[in-house]
C-alpha positions in Angstrom: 0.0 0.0 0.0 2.1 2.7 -1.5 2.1 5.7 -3.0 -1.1 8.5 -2.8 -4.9 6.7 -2.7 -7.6 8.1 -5.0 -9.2 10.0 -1.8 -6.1 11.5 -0.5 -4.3 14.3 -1.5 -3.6 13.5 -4.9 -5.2 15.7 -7.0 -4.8 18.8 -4.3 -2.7 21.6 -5.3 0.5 22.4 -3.5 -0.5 24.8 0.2 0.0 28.2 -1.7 4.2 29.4 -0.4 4.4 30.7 3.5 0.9 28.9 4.3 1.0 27.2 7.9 0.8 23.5 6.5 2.3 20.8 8.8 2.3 17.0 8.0 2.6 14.2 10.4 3.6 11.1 10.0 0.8 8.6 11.8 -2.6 9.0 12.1 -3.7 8.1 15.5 -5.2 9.3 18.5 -2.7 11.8 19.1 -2.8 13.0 15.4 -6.7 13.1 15.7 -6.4 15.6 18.8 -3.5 17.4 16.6 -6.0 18.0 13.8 -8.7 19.5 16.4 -6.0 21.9 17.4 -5.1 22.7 14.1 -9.0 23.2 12.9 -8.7 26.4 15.8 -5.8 27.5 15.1 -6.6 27.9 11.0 -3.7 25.8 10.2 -3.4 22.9 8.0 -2.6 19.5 8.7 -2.1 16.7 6.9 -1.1 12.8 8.3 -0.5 9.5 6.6 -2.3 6.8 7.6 -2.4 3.2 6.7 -5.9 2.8 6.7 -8.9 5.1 6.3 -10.1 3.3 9.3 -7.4 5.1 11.1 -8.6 7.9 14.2 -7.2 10.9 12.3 -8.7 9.9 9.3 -12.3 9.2 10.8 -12.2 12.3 12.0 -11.8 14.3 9.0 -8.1 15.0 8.5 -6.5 15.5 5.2 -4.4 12.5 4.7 -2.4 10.2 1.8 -2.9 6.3 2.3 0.7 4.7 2.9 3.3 3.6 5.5 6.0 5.1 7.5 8.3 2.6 6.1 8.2 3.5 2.7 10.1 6.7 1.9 8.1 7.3 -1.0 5.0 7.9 1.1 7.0 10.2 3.5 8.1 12.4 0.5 4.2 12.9 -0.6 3.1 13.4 2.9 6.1 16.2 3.3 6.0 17.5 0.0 4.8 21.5 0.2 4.5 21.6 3.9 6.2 24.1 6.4 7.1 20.8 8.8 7.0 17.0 8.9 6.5 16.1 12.3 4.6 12.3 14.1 2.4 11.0 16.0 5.3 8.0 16.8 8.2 7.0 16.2 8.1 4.1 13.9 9.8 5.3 11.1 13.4 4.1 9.4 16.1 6.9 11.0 17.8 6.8 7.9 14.9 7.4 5.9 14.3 10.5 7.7 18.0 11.3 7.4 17.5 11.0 3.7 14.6 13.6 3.9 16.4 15.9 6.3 19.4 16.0 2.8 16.3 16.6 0.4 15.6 19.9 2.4 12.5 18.7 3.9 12.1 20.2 7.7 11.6 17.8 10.1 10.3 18.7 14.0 11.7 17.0 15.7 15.0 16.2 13.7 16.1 12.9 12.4 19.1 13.4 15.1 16.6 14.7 18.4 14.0 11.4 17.5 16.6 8.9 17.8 16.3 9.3 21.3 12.9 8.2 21.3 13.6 5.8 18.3 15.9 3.9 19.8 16.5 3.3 24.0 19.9 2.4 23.8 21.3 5.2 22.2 19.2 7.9 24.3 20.6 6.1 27.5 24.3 6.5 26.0 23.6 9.7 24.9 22.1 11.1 28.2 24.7 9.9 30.1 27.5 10.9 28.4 26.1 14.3 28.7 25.9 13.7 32.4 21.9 13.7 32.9 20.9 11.1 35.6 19.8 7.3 34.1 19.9 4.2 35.1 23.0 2.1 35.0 22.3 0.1 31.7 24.3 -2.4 29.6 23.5 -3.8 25.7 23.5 -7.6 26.3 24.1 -9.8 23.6 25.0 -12.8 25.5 23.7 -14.5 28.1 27.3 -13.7 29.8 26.4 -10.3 29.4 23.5 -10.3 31.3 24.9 -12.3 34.1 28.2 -10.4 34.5 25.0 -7.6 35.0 23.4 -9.2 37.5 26.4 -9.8 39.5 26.9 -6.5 40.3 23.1 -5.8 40.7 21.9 -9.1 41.7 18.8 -10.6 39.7 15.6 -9.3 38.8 16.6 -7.3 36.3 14.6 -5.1 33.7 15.7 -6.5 29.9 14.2 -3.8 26.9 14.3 -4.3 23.5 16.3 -1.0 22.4 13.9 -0.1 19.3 10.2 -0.7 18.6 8.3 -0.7 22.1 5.7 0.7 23.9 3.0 0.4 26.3 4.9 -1.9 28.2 5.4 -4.1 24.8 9.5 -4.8 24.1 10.2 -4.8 28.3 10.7 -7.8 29.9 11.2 -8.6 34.0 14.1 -10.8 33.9 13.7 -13.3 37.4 17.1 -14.9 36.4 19.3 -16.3 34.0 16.4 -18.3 32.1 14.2 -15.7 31.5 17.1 -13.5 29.8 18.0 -16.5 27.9 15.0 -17.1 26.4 14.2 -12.9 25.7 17.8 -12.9 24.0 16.8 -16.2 21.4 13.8 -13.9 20.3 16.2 -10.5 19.8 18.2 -9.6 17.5 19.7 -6.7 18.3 20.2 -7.9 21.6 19.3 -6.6 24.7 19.0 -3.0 26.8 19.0 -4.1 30.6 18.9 -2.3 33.7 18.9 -3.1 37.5 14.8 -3.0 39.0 14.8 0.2 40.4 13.0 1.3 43.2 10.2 3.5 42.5 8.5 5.8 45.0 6.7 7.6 42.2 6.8 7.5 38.1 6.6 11.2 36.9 6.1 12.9 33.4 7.4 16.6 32.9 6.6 18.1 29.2 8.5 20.6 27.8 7.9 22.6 24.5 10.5 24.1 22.6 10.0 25.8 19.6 12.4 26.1 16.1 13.3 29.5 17.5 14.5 28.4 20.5 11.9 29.5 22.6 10.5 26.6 25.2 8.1 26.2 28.2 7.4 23.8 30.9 4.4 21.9 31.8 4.4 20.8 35.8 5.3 17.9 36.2 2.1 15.2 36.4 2.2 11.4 38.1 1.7 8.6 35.9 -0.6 5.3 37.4 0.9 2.2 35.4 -0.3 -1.0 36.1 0.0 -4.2 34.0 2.7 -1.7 32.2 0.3 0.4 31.2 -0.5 4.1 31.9 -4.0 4.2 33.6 -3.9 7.7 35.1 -2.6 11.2 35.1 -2.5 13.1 38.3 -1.7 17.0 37.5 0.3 17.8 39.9 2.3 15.3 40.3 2.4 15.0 44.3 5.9 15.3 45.3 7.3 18.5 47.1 8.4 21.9 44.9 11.7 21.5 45.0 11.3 18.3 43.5 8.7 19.6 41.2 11.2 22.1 40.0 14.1 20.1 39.6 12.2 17.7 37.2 11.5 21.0 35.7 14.8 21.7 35.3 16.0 19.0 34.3 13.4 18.1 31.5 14.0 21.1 30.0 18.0 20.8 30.0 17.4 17.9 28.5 15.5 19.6 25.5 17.9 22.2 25.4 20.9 19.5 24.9 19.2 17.5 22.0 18.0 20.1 20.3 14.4 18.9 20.2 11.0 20.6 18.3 7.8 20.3 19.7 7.0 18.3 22.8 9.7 16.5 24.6 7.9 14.2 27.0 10.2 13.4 29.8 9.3 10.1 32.0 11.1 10.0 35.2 11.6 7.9 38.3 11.5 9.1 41.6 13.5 7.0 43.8 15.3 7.3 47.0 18.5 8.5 45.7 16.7 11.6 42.9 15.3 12.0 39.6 16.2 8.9 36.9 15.4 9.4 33.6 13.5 6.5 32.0 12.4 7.4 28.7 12.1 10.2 26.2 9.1 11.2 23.8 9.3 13.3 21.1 5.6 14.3 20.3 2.6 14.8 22.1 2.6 12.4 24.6 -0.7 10.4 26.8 0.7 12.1 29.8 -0.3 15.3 28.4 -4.1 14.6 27.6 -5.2 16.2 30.7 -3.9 19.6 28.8 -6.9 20.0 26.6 -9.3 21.0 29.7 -7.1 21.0 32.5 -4.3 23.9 31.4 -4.5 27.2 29.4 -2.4 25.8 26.7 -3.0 22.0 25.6 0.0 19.9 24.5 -1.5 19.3 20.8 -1.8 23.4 20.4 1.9 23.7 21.6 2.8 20.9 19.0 1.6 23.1 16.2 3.1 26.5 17.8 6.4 24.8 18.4 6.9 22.9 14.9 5.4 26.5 12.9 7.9 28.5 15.0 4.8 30.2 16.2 4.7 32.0 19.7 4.8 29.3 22.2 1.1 29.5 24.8 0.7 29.6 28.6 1.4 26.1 30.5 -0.8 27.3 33.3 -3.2 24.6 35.1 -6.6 25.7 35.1 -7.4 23.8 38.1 -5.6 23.1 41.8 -5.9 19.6 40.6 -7.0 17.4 37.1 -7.1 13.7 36.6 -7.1 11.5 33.6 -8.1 8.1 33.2 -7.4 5.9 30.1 -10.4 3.8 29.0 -9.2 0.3 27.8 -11.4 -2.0 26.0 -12.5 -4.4 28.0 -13.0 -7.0 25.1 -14.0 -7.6 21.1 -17.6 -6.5 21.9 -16.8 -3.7 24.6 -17.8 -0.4 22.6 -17.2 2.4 24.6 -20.3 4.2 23.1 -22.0 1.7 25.1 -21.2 3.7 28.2 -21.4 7.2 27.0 -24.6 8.3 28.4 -23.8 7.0 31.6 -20.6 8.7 31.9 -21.2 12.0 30.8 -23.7 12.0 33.6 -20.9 12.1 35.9 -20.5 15.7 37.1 -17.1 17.6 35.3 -16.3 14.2 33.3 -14.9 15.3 29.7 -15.2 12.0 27.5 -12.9 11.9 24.5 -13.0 8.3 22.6 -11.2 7.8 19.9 -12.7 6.0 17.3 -10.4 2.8 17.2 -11.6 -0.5 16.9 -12.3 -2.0 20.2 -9.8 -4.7 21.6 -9.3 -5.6 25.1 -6.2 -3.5 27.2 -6.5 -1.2 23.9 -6.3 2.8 24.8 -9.9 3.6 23.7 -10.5 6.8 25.2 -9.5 8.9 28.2 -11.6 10.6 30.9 -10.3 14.5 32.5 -11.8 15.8 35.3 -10.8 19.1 36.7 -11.5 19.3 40.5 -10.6 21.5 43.3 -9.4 18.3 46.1 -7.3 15.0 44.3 -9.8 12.7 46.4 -13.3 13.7 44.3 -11.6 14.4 41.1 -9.9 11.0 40.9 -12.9 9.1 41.8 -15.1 11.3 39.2 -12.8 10.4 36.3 -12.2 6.5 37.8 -16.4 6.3 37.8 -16.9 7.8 33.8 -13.9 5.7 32.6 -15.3 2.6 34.2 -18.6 3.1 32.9 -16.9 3.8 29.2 -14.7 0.7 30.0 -18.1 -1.6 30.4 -16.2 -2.4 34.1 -18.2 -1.9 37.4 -17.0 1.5 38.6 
């Protein structure tokens, strides 16, 4: 599935020259909240999608039918437009690379989305840079891993270094079994780490636009379970200083890769400071609670950043707002099922997505903007549930 499709963009003239056209590569839930941003901002947006099944795409957003993985497609989707940007990161480096020597602008760069592209070489390149990660090592060999755990001691944490998410591509390793039979199934080998412990997992966004110009969102707790993320808690509840130095340190972070758009930074709080676990570069599920819950939502920020437009206010709107995921429950678990019910709950803002329903899929999220953590959470844990076809 290559090349333009007869109701894509085809037959569209070019944007006429110094229009604000963006393009971004995936059409997804976070390019379907893009393209509402764009629609009130006047700007143009444009994805490529695989399917015309895809959320974007449902939604209404000017798109080309093809895949990441073809450069061909990437040219078309890039061609006229002020800025090729994505809605993730599965996309050949050196493809982008290629487009960056074509004269195509990409936000972020080929060079800043490695770091989210690939987990081994954003821990190398953090650390050499002196920001605070993990100790890590690439395994190959079973040796590897045990020299490892000899100076850690076992469980460890084994990641594949390109190509997961949601928990997919990370593995607990109990002991020298479990690594052995992870490494037969890699081959690339291994990223492992020591298991940390975690008093709290934290997100901290920062935007930073082409000029330069960047702001910071405070920083928000992130829920996982099952190595998921199941909730947002804005603010994160840790003390200022804290909340500053994650501040600080997120946006240093931006600074030294030189990244466009938003950098989504996910942290560990542990006993001995701040770790930094993983790096986003694109709107990110941690900043979903944006759209209600602060002056300036991450998806409108996107589009400032990548246009080199003034960047908006990260202000919250609220002393506290909560957002809960809603994950299908199973093949027949619409979430449509549940809407009346949930948007009975008092403050609940329902935003599903339009993806085909599948059990632990990300179908929706819940925000709730409250004035006490306690009430919020439970508002926003009642609609999802309902949306979720769980008992609340």
């Amino acid at each position: 599935m290559s090349g333009l499709a007869p109701s894509s963009l085809a037959d569209a003239p070019p944007p006429p020259a110094g229009s604000l056209e963006v393009a971004m590569v995936g059409a997804g839930q976070l390019a379907r909240m893009t393209h509402r941003a764009a629609i009130d901002l006047g700007v143009g947006l444009r994805v490529l999608a695989r399917s015309a099944d895809d959320p974007a795409v449902k939604a209404g957003a000017p798109h080309i039918l093809g895949l990441p993985e073809h450069i061909v497609d990437l040219r078309a989707l890039a061609s006229g437009c002020e800025a090729l940007t994505f809605d993730h990161e599965h996309v050949v480096p050196e493809d982008l690379l290629t487009l960056e020597s074509e004269g195509h602008t990409l936000a972020p760069s080929a060079a800043a989305l490695l770091h989210a592209q690939d987990k081994l070489h954003a821990r190398v390149s953090l650390s050499r840079r002196g920001f605070p990660v993990p100790d890590f090592a690439h395994a190959r060999r079973l040796a590897e891993v045990e020299a490892f755990a000899q100076r850690h001691g076992w469980p460890l944490i084994g990641k594949a270094p390109r190509g997961g998410y949601d928990g997919r591509g990370v593995w607990p390793l109990q002991g020298p079994d479990d690594a052995r039979e992870v490494l037969a199934r890699q081959d690339h080998g291994l990223l492992i780490e020591p298991h940390v412990a975690i008093e709290r997992e934290l997100a901290v966004l920062v935007v930073r636009s082409r000029a330069g110009d960047s702001v910071c969102y405070a920083p928000v707790e992130t829920v996982q379970r099952d190595a998921i993320c199941r909730e947002i808690l804005a603010p994160a509840r840790i003390e200022p200083d804290l909340a500053a130095e994650a501040c600080a340190l997120a946006t240093s972070i931006a600074e030294e890769i030189d990244a466009t758009g938003v950098l989504a930074v996910e942290l560990f709080a542990t006993g001995q400071g701040l770790l930094v676990n993983e790096l986003a570069l694109r709107p990110h599920n941690s900043g979903h609670y944006t759209i209600e819950g602060c002056a300036t939502s991450q998806f409108e920020q996107h589009l400032r950043a990548v246009l080199g437009l003034p960047l908006g206010l990260p202000t919250l709107l609220a002393p506290t707002v909560v957002t809960v995921n809603v994950l299908g429950a199973g093949e027949d678990g619409d979430p449509r099922r549940g809407l009346r019910d949930a948007l009975a709950v008092p403050g609940a803002h329902v935003h599903l997505y339009g993806k085909a329903h599948r059990a632990g899929r990300k179908l929706g999220h819940v925000t709730v903007c409250g004035r006490e953590l306690g009430p919020t959470r439970d508002a926003a844990r009642l609609a999802a549930a309902l949306l979720g076809g769980r008992e609340p």
